[in-house]
C-alpha positions as CSV (number, residue, x, y, z in Angstrom):
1,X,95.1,27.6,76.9
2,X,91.8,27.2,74.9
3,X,93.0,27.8,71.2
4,X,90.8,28.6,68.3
5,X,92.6,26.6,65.3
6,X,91.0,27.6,62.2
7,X,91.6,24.9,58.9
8,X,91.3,22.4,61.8
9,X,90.1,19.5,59.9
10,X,93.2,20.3,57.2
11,X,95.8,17.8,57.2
12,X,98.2,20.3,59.3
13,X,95.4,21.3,61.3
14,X,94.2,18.1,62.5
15,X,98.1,17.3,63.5
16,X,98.1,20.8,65.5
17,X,95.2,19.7,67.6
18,X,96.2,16.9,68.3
19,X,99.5,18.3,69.9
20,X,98.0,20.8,71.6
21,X,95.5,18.1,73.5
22,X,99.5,16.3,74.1
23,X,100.4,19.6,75.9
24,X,97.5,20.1,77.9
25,X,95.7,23.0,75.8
26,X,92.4,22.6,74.4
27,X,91.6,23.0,70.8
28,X,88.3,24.7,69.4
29,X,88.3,23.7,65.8
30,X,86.8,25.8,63.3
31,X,86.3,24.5,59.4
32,X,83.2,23.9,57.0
33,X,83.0,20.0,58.0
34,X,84.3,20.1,61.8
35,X,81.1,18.6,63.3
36,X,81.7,15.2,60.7
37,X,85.2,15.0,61.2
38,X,85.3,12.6,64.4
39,X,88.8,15.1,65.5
40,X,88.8,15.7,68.7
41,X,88.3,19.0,70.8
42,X,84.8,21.6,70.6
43,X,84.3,21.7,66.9
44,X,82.6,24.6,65.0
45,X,81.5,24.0,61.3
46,X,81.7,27.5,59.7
47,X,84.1,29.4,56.3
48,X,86.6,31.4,57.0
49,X,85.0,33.8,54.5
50,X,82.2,34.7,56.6
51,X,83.9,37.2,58.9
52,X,81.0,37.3,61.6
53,X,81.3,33.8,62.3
54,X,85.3,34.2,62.7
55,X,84.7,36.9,65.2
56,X,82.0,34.4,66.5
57,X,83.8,31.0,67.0
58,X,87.3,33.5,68.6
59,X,84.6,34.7,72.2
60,X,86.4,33.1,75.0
61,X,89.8,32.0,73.9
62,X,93.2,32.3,74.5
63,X,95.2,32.1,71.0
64,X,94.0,32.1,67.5
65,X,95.9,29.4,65.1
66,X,95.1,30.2,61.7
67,X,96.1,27.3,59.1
68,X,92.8,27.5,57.0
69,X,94.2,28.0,53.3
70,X,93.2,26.7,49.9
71,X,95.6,24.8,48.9
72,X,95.4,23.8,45.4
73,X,96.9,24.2,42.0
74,X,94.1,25.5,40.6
75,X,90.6,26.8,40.6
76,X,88.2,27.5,37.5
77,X,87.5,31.0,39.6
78,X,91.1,32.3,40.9
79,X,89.2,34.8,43.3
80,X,88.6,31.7,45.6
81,X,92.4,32.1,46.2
82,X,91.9,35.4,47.5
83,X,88.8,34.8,49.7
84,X,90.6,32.0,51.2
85,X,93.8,32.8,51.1
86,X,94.5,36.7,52.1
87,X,90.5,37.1,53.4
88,X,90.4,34.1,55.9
89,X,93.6,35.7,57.8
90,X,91.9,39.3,57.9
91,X,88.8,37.4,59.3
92,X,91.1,35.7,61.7
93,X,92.9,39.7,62.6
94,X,89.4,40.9,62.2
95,X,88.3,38.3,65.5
96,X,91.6,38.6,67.5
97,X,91.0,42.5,67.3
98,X,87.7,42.3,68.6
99,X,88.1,40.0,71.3
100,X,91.6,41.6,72.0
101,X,93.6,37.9,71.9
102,X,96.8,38.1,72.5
103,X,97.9,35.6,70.1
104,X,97.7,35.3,66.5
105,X,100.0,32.2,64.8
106,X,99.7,32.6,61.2
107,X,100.5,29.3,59.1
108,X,102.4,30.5,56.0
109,X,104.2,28.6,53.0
110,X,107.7,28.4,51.9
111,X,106.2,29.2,48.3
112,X,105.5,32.8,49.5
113,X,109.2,33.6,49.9
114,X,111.4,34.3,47.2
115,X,113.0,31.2,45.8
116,X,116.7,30.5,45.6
117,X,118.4,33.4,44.3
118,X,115.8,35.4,43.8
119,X,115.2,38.7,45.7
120,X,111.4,38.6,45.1
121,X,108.8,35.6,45.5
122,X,106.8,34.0,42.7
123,X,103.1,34.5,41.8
124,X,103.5,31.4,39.3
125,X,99.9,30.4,40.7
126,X,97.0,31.5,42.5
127,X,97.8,29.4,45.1
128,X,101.5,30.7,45.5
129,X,100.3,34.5,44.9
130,X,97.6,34.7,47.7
131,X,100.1,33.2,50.2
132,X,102.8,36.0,49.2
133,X,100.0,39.0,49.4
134,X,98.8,37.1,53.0
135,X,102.5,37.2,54.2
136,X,102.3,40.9,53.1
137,X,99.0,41.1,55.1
138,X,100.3,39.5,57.9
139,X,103.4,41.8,58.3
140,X,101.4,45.4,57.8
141,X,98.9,43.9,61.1
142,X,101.8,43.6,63.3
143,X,103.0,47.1,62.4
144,X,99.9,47.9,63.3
145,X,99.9,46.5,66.9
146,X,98.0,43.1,66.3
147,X,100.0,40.1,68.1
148,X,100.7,38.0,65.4
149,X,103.3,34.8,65.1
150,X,104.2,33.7,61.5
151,X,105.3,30.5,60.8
152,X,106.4,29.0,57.3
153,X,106.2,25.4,57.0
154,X,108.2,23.5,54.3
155,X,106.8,20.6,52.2
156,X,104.8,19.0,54.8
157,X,105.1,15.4,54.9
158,X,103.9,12.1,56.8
159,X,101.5,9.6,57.7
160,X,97.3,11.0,56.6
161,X,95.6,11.3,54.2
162,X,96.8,11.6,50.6
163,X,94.9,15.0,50.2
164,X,96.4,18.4,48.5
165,X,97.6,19.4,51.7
166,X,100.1,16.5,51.9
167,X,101.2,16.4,48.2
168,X,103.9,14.2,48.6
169,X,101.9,11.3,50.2
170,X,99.6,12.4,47.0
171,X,103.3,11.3,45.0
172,X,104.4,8.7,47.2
173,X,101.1,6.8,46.1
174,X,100.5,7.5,42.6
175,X,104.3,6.3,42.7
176,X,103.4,2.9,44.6
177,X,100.8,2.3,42.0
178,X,102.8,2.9,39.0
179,X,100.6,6.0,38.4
180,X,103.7,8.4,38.0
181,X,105.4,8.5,34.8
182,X,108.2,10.4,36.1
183,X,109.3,14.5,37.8
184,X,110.2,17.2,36.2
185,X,112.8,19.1,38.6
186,X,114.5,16.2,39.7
187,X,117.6,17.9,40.9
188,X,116.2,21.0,42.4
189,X,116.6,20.9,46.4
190,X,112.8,21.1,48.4
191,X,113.1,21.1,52.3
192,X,110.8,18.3,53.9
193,X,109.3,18.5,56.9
194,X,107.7,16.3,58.6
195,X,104.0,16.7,59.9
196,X,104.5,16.4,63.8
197,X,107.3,18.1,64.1
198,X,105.3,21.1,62.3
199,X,102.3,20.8,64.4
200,X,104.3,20.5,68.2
201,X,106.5,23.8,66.4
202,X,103.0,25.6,66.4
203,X,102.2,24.6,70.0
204,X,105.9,26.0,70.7
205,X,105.3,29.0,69.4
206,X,102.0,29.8,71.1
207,X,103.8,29.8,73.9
208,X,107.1,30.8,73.7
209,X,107.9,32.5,70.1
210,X,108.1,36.2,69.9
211,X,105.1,38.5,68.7
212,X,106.1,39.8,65.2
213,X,108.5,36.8,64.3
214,X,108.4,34.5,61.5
215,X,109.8,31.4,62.0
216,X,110.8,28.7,58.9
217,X,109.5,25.1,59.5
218,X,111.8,23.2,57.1
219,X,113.7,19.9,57.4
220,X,116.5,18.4,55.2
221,X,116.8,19.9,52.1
222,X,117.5,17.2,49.5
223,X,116.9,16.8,45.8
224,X,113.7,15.7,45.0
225,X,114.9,12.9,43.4
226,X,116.0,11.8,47.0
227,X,112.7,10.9,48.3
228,X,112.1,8.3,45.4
229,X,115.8,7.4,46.0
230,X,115.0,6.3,50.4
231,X,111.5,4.9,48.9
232,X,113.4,2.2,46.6
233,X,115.8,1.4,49.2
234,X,112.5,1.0,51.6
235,X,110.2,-0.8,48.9
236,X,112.3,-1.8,46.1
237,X,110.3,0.3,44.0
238,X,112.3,1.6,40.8
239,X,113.1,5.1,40.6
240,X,110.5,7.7,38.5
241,X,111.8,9.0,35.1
242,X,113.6,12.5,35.0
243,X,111.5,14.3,32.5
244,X,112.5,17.4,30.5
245,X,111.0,20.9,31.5
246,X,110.2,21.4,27.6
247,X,107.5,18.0,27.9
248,X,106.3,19.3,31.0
249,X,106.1,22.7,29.5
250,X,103.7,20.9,26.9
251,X,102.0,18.4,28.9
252,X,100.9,21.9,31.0
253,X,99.4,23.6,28.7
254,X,97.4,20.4,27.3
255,X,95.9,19.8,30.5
256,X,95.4,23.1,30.9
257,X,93.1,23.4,27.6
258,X,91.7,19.9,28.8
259,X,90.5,21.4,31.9
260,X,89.0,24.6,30.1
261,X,87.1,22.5,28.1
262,X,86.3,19.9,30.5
263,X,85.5,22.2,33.6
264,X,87.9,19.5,35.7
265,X,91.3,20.2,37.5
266,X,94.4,20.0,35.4
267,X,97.4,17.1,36.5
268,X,99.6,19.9,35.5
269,X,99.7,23.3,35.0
270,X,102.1,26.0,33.4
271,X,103.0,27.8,36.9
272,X,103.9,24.8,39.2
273,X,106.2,23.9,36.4
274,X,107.7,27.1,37.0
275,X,107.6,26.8,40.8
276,X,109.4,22.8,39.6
277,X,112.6,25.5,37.9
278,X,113.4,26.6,41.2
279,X,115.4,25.8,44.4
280,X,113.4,26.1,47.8
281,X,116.1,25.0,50.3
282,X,115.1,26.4,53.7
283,X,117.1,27.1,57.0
284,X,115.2,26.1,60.1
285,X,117.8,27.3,62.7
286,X,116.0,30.2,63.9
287,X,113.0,27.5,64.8
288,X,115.7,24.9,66.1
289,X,117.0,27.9,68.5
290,X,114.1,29.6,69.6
291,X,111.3,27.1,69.5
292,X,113.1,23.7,70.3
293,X,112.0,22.6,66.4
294,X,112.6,19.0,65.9
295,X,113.4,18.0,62.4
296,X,113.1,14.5,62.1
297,X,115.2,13.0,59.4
298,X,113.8,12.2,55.9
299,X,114.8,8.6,55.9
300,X,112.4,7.8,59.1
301,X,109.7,10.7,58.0
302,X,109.0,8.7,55.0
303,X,109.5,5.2,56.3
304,X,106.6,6.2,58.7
305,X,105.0,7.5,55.6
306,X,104.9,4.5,53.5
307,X,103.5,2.4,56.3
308,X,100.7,4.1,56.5
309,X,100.1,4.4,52.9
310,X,100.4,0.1,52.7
């Protein structure tokens, strides 16, 4: 199956095409930078934005797999979010329309469902809105006949790059350098999931998950607190501070007016300490049952992790 993955130079991306070449499929990759990126598979430098060249890079193949997002806390213009975020996937409709593919995987987040105990989700951030209006997006296309596959990864994890798309290695390392002073949300349950098993889940679900269903990518859904808690028993690192939400609550809107001023991205803003108030367990079992997921467990996720980060 020749597969069009767009975001394929992403940190989830690159880990998608590399299990598809494991399986035997072969990936076109389609991001700003593809030619430079050394990835393997036919690589395309283009923006999701520019809806011709979608439409363009789509002639020929099989399956569409859409992870190109901004992912990012913020952005001095919040539109980006949108032209990113909910435009890139109706470029990536726009092309399976017009080349009448039958398969559309659609790389959500967790953070566009409601969290614990909530009935609705958040829009605490650009970020987090755009990926709520997308899943909207996504659901009104299949109602309208186009063949699209969601799935909804949790807090990807593992070895790469320390980049936004892999926040926690961006933690795990500011941690490992004494760079951290501490977490806010220390107790509130996140579900982990670990890179590969996320990538082979969307190589599943190309070929065996059903048109219209939305599958959850999670792992074990621990305390954040957890992960620092396997990393001093692995490094014999000591354990981050458990900071109040009325500090971070402060130390957001400093860095907020910082970055105003400065016209440089905040450490910390106001809506991911909201997003920090919440629970985002996840249950994976439809994935498990459906698509064979594999959850690998956290303890050997992050050992893998911090090896590659030494």
């Amino acid at each position: 199956m020749r597969v069009l993955v767009t975001g394929g130079t992403g940190y989830l991306g690159g880990a998608i095409a590399r299990s598809l070449l494991r399986h035997g499929h072969e990936p076109t990759l389609f991001a700003r930078r593809a030619s430079g990126s050394g990835l393997p598979g036919y690589l395309i430098d283009g923006d999701v934005r520019d809806r011709p060249a979608v439409i363009r890079a789509a002639a020929g193949v099989d399956a569409i797999c859409h992870t190109a997002a901004l992912v990012s806390v913020w952005r001095r213009r919040g539109a980006d979010f949108d032209e990113v975020n909910v435009g890139g996937l109706e470029s990536a409709i726009a092309a399976c329309r017009a080349h009448a593919i039958p398969r559309l995987l659609y790389t959500s987040s967790f953070l566009a469902y409601p969290p614990a105990g909530a009935a609705l989700p958040l829009h605490a951030n650009d970020y987090q809105r755009t990926k709520a209006l997308a899943r909207d997006t996504a659901r009104r296309a299949v109602q309208e006949g186009v063949p699209i596959i969601s799935l909804v990864p949790g807090v990807v994890y593992g070895p790469g790059n320390a980049s936004e798309g892999n926040l926690l290695g961006r933690l795990l390392t500011d941690h490992l350098a004494g760079k951290l002073p501490g977490i806010f949300g220390a107790d509130r349950r996140w579900s982990y999931a670990f890179v590969d098993d996320v990538a082979d889940a969307h190589v599943s679900a190309l070929e065996h998950g059903q048109i219209g269903g939305e599958y959850p990518l999670g792992g074990e859904n621990v305390a954040q607190m957890r992960v620092f808690e396997i990393v001093r028993d692995v490094t014999g690192a000591p354990l981050p501070r458990r900071l109040p939400f009325n500090i971070a609550t402060a130390a957001a809107l400093i860095e907020e007016t910082r970055a105003r001023l400065a016209g440089s991205a905040p450490r910390l803003t106001r809506g991911v300490v909201k997003i920090l108030r919440h629970d985002w367990s996840m249950d994976s079992g439809l994935s498990r049952e459906k698509l064979s997921y594999r959850i690998t467990p956290l303890a050997t996720g992050l050992r893998a992790t911090l090896e590659s980060l030494r």
